[in-house]
N, C-alpha and C positions, 0 to 999 in steps of 0.2 A: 628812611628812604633807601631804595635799592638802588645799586650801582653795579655798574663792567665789574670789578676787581672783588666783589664778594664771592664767598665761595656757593655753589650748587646747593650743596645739604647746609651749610649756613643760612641761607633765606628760607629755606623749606623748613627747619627744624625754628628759626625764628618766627615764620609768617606762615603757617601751615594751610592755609586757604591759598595760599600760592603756588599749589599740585596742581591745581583743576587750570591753572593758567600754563604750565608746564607739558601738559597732556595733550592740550591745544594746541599746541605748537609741535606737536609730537617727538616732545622729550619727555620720553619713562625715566626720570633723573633720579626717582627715588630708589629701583632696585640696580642702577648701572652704576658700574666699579668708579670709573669714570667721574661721576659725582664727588666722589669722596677727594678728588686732589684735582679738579678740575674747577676754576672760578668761572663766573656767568657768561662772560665775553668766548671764552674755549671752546665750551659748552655751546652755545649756538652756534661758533664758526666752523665746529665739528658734526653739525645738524644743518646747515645751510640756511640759518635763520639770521633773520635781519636784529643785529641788536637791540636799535632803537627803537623799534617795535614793541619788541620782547620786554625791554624796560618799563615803558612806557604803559603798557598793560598789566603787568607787574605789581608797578606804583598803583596803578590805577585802584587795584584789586586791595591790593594793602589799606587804601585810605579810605575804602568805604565802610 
């Protein structure tokens, strides 16, 4: 399960079908510096994205 407090390239390098949910939301998280010391919560509130959204579709993507 994905959570706030994971890191960017932690969920991408564990769940890699979780770009194409990243991209959507228009975070390029894989080539942005930013990723690399930045957890999911930073990350969207640095992008103006709703977190629980972003989780929520995330998860969604992971479990199928």
């Amino acid at each position: 399960m994905i959570t706030k407090e994971m890191g960017i390239i932690e969920i991408v390098e564990k769940y890699p079908q979780t770009v194409e949910v990243f991209q959507s939301y228009g975070m390029g998280c894989i080539g942005c510096m930013a990723a690399r010391f930045e957890n999911l919560e930073q990350g969207a509130l640095a992008h103006g994205i709703d977190i629980d959204s972003l989780i929520k579709d995330l998860n969604s993507t992971v479990e199928k």
